[in-house]
N, C-alpha and C positions, 0 to 999 in steps of 0.2 A: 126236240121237245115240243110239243102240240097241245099242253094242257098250260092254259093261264101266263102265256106269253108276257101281257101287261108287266107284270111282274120283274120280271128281269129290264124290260126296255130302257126304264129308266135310271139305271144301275150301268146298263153297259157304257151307255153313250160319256155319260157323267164321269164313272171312275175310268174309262180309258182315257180321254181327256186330261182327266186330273192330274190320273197317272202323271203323262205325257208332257202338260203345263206347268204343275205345280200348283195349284192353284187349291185353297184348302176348304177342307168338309167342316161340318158343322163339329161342335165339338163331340169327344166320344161322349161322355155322362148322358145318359138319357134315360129318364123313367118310364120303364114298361108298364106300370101301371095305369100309367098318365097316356098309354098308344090308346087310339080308336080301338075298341073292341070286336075283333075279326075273328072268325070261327078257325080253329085247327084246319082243315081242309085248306084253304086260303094259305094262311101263315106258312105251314111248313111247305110248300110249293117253291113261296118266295123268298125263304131261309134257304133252301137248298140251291136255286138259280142264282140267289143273290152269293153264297158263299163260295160255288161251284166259278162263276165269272171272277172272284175276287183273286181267289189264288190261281187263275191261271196269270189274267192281270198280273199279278206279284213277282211267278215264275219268271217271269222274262227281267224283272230285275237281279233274284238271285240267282237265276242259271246262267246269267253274264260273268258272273265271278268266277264260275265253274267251268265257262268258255263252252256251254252246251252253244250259249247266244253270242252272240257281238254286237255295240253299238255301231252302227255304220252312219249313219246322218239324226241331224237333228238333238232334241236332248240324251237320244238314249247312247247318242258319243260319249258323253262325259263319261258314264256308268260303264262304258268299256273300260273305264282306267281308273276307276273309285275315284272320281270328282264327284259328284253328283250331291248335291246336298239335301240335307235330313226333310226339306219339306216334299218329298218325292217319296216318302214312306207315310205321308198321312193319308193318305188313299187308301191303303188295305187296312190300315189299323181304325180309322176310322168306318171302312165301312163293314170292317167283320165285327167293331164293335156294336157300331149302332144299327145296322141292317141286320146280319143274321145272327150272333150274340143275343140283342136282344127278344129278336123275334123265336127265337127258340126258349128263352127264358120264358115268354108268356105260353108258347107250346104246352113246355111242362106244369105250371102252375093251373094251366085249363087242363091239361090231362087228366091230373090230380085229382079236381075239383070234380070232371065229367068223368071218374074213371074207365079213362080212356089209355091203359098201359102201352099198347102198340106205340102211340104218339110221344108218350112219357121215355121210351125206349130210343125210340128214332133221334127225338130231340138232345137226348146226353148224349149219342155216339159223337152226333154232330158235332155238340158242345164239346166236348172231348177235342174233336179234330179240331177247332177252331182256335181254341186256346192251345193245343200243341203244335199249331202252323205260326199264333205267334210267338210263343216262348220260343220254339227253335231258331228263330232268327234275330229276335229279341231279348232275352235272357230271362230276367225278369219282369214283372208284368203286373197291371192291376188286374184281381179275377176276384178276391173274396169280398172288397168294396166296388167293384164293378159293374156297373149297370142299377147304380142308386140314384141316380138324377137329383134332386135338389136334397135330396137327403143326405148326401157326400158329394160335394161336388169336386173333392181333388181325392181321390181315389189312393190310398197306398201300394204300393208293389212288393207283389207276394212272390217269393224267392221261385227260383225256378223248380228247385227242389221239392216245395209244397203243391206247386201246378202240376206236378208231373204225379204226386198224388192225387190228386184232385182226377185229371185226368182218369187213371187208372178205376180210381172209383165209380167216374160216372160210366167208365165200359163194365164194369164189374154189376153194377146197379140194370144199368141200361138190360145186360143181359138174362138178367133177375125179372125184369116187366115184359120181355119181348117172350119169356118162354113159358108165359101166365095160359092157358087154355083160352080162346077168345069164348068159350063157353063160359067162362066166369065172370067176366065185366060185361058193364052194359053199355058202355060208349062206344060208338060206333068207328071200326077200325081203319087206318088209313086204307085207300084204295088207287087210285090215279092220282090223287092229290100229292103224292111220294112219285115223284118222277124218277127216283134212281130203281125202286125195287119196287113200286105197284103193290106194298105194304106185304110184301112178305116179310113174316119174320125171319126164317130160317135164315135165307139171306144175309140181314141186316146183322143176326147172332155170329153169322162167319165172319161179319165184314170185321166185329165188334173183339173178337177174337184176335185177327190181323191185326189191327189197331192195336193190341196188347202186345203180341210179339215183336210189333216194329219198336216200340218205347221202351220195351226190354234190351231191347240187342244197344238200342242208345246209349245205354250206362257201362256199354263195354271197357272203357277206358279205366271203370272202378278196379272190375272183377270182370273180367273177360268169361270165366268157367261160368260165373252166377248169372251174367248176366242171356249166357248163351243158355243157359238149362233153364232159366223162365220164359225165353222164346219159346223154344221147345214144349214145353209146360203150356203154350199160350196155342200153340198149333196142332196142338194132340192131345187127345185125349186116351189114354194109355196108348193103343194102337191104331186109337183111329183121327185120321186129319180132321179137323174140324173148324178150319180157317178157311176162307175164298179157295170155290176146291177147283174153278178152270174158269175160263176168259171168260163164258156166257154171265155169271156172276161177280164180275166187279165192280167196286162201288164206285162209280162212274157217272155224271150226267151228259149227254146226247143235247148238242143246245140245236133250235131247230134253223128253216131254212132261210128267213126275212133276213136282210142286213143287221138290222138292229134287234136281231134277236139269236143273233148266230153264238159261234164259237170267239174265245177271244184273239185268240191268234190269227183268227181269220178278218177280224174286227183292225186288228192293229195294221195288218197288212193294207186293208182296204182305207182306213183313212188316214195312218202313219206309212205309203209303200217307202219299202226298202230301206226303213231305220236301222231293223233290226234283221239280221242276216246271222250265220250260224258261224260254231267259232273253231276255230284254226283244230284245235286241239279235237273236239267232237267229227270234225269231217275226217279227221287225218284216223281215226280209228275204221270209220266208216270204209275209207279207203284200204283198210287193212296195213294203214305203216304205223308209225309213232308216235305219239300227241307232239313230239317235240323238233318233227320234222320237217322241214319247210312245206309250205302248205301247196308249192307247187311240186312238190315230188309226184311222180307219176304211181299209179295206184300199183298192189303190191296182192297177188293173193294169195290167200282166199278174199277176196273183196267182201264187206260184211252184207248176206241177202237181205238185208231191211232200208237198204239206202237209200234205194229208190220213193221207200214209202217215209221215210225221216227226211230226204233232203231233195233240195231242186238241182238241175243240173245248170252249170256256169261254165262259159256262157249255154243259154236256152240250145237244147238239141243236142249239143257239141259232145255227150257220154262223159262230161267234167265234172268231177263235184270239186269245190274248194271251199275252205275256211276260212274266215279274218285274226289275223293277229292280234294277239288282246292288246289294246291301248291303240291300234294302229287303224282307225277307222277304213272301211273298204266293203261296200254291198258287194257281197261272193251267193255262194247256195243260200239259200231262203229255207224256212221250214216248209217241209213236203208236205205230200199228201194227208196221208193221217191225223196229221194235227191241224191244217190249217184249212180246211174244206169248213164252209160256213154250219154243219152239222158234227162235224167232228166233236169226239168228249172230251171234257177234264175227267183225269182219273185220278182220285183220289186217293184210294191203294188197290191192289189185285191180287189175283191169283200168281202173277211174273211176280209181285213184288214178294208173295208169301213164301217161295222157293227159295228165291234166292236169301231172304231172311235163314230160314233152314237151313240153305248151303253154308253160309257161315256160321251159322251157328255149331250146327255136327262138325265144320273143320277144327272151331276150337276144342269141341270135346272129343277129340280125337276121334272123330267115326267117319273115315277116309270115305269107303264104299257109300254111305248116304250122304255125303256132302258132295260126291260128285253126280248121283242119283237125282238130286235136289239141286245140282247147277245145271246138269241135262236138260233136265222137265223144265226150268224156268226162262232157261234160252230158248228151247220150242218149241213151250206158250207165248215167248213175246214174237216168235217167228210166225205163230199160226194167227195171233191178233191184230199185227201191224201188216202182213204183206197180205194187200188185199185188191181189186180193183188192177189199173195200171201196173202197179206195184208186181204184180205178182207174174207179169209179162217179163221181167227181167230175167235178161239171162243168169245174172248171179244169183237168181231166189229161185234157180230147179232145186228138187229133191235131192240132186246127186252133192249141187253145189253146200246146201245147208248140213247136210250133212259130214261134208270137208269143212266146213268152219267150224261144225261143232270140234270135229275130230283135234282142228289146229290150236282153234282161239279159245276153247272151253273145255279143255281137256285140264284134270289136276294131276302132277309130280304124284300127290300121293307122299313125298318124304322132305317137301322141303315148305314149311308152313309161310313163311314172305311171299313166295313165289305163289304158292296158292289164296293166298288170300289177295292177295294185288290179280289175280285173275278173275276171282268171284269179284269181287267190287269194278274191278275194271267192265264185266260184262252187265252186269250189274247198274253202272255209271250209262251204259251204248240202253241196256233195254227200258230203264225210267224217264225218258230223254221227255223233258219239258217237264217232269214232279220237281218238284225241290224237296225230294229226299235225300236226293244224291250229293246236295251241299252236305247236309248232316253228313252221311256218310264220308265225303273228303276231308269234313274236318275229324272223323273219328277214325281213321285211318291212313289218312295222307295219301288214297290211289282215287283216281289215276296223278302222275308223278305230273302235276300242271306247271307249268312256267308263270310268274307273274306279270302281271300287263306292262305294258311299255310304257315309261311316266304315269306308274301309279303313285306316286306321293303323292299327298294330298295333307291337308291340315286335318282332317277326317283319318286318313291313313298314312302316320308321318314315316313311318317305315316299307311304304311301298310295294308288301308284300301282299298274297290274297286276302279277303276278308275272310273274318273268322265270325261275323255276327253284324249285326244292322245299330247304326247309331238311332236314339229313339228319334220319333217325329217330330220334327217344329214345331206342329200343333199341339202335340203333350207337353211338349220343352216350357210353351208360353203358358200353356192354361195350368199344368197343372205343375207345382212347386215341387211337389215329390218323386218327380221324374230323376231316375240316375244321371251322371256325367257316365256317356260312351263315345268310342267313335266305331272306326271299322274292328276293330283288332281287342281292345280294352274293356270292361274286365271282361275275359272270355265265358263262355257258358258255362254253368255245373258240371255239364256231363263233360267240357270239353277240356277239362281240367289245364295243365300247364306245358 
């Protein structure tokens, strides 16, 4: 990213730190109205940079529970084993609230005013993603007293169930302003200042789309049929796809080349090395054995063709990859290539993620031939986005070899629904590696079949088992009175039912 750098700098250094320390943000309540007045152009640059660093930042606490990551040294040991206490979550919650929350609030409200729909559009998708990055981890949440600064300053919490409204309408709305003719408004439409899509709408309309499907398929746990025919319904339009239609189009930011302006995983490596290392369960698929199998079994194939570009080799040189055991600290493989190169993106959903949505979804409504049509395409979009570079020098990522893992590792029965769905999800879980969608997804399915960490009790988690949700922040706990009693486990989400 090469446009308005500034912006991010001070974001990264801060919330990785915080992350990292503990050490807490100002409170969330902040009035927008009350910010310096910054023109659209400006604002959503630094909404996207700032929200785009936030949740990768965040990733690496909930992809620990899901053993994508491992604590290996430092504070992020505890978090291997759900110690880790509630003030280690005021980093993202504060600063999605008060960095790109609010700065996407004054987005739309100058959109409005300038009509300027592009911007009005962009700003709900976002908005949308941000409050459904924290409800999913969070449960419930302040969103319709949110962002009133002295006017509320203890904010009520609005059930999960009405955010996930909320959400759905501002994609619904959003995609109502992004498909207005730019010949009909007079505000001038984003351009570069949109660093993920350079203000294309069509884009932004697919992304917005996806964004629909994926919060569909979350409710599976109600109405699996209902919930799977809205994705569907969210990805098509009768016949024709109309979600993120291939990798060039994901909603995705590219952060650029300076240290303090890089990627965050690449950020954590460089001033946290080797806290955080990859986990037992995520390498051992990589390796082609079983999440449950010791993590020095020797690799088993089809070896998966992406490992090279998901994982480092341990020890350096050696053709080893290995995992850490949750709860048992130990720096093994590191995140590879792809992710942690100081340019690398956060992606925030895709065209891999919109397949595989589809592949579960047609398995529930029994459409065998396009659920495996839809788990094909989605493995060999995430094979043609990730192995790239080095990566692609490996022997296990020729043509002949990806084509034998599709054959093995993503091929469906076809007659036995457990077994195919624990296959989509399982591939599913190997191609989102570093989203935290795939916690959603573990908890709305239970695959991949993960082990719980070693001396995970905790008074946070007195049953020791994975988490199923994030206790709220310290900072909200103190400041604001209306904050729930949670811990890891208690009350579970909406969608996550019992």
């Amino acid at each position: 990213m090469k446009t308005k750098k500034i912006n991010i700098i001070a974001l990264t250094l801060s919330t990785l730190l915080i992350m990292l320390t503990g050490c807490e943000l100002e409170k969330v309540n902040i009035n927008p109205d009350a910010a310096v007045t910054a023109p659209n152009s400006s604002l959503l640059t630094s909404a996207q940079a700032n929200l785009a660093f936030s949740i990768g930042v965040h990733s690496i606490l909930t992809n620990t529970y899901i053993q994508h990551f491992s604590g290996a040294n430092g504070d992020a040991a505890p978090n291997d084993s759900y110690k880790i206490n509630a003030t280690y979550f005021n980093a993202v919650w504060n600063s999605v609230y008060t960095n790109s929350l609010a700065e996407l609030d004054i987005i739309k409200k100058q959109g409005v005013d300038q009509n300027s729909p592009y911007y009005v559009g962009i700003a709900k998708i976002l908005t949308a993603y941000a409050y459904g990055e924290l409800t999913d981890q969070f449960g419930d949440i302040p969103r319709s007293e949110a962002l009133k600064g002295a006017e509320i300053k203890t904010p009520k919490f609005d059930t999960q169930e009405s955010v996930y409204a909320f959400i759905n309408q501002e994609l619904d709305d959003a995609i109502v302003e992004l498909s207005k003719p730019a010949s009909t408004f007079k505000g001038v439409p984003p351009s570069s200042d949109d660093v993920i899509y350079r203000g294309n709408a069509a884009n932004w309309i697919a992304a917005a789309y996806t964004l629909k499907a994926r919060y569909a398929l979350h409710t599976s746990k109600f109405n699996a049929a209902t919930a799977a025919s809205k994705a569907i319904d969210a990805l098509y339009s009768g016949s024709t796809f109309r979600a993120i239609a291939n990798n060039a189009n994901d909603l995705q930011l590219n952060f650029g080349a300076s240290v303090t302006n890089s990627n965050p995983y690449f950020q954590q490596q460089t001033f946290r090395p080797n806290w955080v290392g990859l986990g037992r369960s995520f390498v051992n698929l990589l390796n082609g054995n079983s999440v449950t199998d010791a993590p020095t079994k020797a690799e088993t194939a089809p070896v998966d063709p992406r490992r090279a570009a998901f994982a480092t080799q341990n020890p350096t040189a050696s053709g080893r990859y290995r995992g850490a055991i949750a709860g048992i600290p130990g720096a093994f493989s590191l995140i590879g290539p792809f992710y942690a190169t100081n340019t690398s993106p956060v992606i925030f959903t895709s065209f891999v993620e919109a397949k595989f949505i589809e592949a579960e979804a047609r398995l529930i409504l029994g459409e065998q031939a396009a659920a495996q049509a839809a788990l094909t395409a989605a493995v060999t979009a995430s094979f043609n986005k990730v192995i790239t570079g080095a990566a692609a020098a490996d022997t296990n990522a020729t043509p002949a070899k990806r084509t034998k893992y599709l054959a093995t590792k993503a091929t469906l029965t076809g007659n036995n629904f457990d077994k195919d769905l624990e296959t989509i999800i399982t591939q599913k879980y190997i191609a989102l590696f570093t989203n935290a969608e795939v916690f959603v997804d573990y908890r709305r399915t239970g695959h991949p079949a993960l082990v719980p960490a070693v001396g995970g009790t905790s008074a946070l988690n007195p049953n020791g088992l994975i988490p199923r949700r994030l206790p709220y922040p310290a900072s909200e706990q103190i400041n604001n009175p209306n904050t729930p009693i949670a811990n890891y486990q208690t009350p579970r989400l909406w969608w996550d039912g019992n």
